[in-house]
C-alpha positions as CSV (number, residue, x, y, z in Angstrom):
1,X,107.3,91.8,80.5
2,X,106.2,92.4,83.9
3,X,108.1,95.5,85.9
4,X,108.2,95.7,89.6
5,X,108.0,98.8,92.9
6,X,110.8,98.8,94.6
7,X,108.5,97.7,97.4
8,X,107.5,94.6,95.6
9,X,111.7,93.8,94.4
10,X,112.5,94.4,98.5
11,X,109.8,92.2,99.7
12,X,111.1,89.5,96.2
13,X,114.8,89.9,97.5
14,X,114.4,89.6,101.1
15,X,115.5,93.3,102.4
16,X,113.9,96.5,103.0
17,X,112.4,98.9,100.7
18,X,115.0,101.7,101.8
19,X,117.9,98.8,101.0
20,X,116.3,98.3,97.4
21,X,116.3,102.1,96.8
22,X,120.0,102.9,97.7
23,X,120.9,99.8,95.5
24,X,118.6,101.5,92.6
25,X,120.4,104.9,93.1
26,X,123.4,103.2,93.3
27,X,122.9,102.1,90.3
28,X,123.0,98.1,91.1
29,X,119.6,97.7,89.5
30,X,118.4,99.5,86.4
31,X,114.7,101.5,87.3
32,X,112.5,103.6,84.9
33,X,109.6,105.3,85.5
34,X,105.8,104.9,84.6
35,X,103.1,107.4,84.0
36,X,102.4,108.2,87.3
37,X,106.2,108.8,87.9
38,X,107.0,105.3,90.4
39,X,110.1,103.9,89.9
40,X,109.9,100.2,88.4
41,X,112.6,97.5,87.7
42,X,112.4,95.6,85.0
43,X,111.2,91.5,85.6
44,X,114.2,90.5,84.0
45,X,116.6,93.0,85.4
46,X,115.2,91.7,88.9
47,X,115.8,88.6,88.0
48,X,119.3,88.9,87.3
49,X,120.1,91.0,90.2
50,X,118.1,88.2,92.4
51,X,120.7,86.0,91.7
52,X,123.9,88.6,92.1
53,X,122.6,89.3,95.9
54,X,121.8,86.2,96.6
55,X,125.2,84.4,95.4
56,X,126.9,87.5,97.2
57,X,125.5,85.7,100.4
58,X,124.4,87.5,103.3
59,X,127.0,86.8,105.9
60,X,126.7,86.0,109.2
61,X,125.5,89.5,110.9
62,X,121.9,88.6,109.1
63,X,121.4,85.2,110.3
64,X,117.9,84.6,110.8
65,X,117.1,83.3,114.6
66,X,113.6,82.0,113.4
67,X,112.2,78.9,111.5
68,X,111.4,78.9,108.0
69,X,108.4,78.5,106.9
70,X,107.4,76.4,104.0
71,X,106.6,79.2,101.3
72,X,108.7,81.2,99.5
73,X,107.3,83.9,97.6
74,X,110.1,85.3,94.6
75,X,110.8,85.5,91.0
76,X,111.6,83.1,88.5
77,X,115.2,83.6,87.4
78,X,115.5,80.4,85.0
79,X,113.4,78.3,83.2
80,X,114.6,74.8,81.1
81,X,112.3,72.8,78.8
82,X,112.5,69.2,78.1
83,X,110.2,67.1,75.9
84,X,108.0,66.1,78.8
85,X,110.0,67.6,82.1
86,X,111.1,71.0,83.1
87,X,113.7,72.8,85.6
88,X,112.5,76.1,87.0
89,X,114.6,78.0,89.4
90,X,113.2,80.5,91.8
91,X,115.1,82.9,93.8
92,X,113.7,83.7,97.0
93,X,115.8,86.6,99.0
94,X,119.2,84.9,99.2
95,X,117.0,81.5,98.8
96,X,117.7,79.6,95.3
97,X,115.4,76.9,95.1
98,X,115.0,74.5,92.2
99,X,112.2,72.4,91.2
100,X,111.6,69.8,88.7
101,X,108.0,69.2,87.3
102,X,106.1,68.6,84.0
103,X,106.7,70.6,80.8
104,X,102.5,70.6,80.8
105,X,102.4,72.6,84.7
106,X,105.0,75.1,83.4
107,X,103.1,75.6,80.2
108,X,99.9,76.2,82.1
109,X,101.3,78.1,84.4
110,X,102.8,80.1,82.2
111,X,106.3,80.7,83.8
112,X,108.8,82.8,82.1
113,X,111.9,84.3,83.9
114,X,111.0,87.6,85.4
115,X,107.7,86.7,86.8
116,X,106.5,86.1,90.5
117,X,106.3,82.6,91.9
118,X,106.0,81.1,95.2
119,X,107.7,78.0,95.9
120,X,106.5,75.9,98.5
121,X,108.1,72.6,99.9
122,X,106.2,69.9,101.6
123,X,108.8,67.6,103.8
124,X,108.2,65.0,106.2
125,X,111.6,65.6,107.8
126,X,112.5,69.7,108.6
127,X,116.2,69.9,110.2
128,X,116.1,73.6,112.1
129,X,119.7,75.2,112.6
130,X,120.5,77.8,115.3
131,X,123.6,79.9,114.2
C-alpha cells in the first residue's frame, strides 16, 4: 500500500502542510514513521480522512475567488467493478468527483483506493460562480 508525507496528504486534501500536521498530532489522521524517521499516512487512512474533511465542507471564509481549472490531482477513495464498466471516486481537497469508465482502463491503470490520481474534466460549457 502506498503511504504518503504530510506534504504530499496537504497538497491531496487541499490545505497547508502546517494544517495536515496539527490534524496528525491531533490525532485526526493516523501517521507512522519510516527509516529515515518522516512521518507518513497510510494510502488508505488518507483516503478515509479525504472524505471526512471534505464532507465536513469548508465553509464560506475559504471560498476560493479564482477559476478552477480542469485538473484535479488526489486520491482514490472508492473503486466499484462491473462486468464491463466501473465507478471510481476521487477526492480532490473538498472536491469529490466521480467517474464512470471501462472495467479494462481501471484494470490497466491499476486503481485501488489509497493511490494518487488526477481527474481531469473536458467541458464544452464551464459555469464560473463568484461567492
Amino acid at each position: 500500500m502506498q503511504s504518503y508525507t504530510i506534504g504530499q496528504a496537504a497538497r491531496l486534501l487541499g490545505v497547508s502542510t502546517d494544517t495536515a500536521r496539527r490534524w496528525a498530532d491531533a490525532g485526526r489522521v493516523a501517521t507512522h514513521r519510516d527509516e529515515g524517521g518522516r512521518r507518513l499516512i497510510d494510502g488508505r487512512d488518507l483516503a478515509a480522512f479525504s472524505i471526512e474533511v471534505g464532507q465536513s465542507g469548508s465553509g464560506d471564509d475559504d471560498v476560493s475567488y479564482t477559476s478552477a481549472r480542469n485538473a484535479f490531482p488526489g486520491i482514490v477513495t472508492a473503486v466499484k467493478l462491473g462486468d464491463v464498466a466501473a465507478q471510481v471516486e476521487i477526492q480532490a481537497g473538498p472536491h469529490r468527483l466521480v467517474s464512470l469508465l471501462t472495467r479494462e482502463a481501471v484494470e490497466e491503470l491499476g486503481l485501488e483506493v489509497g493511490m494518487r490520481a488526477t481527474a481531469r474534466v473536458k467541458s464544452t460549457s464551464v459555469h464560473i460562480d463568484r461567492v
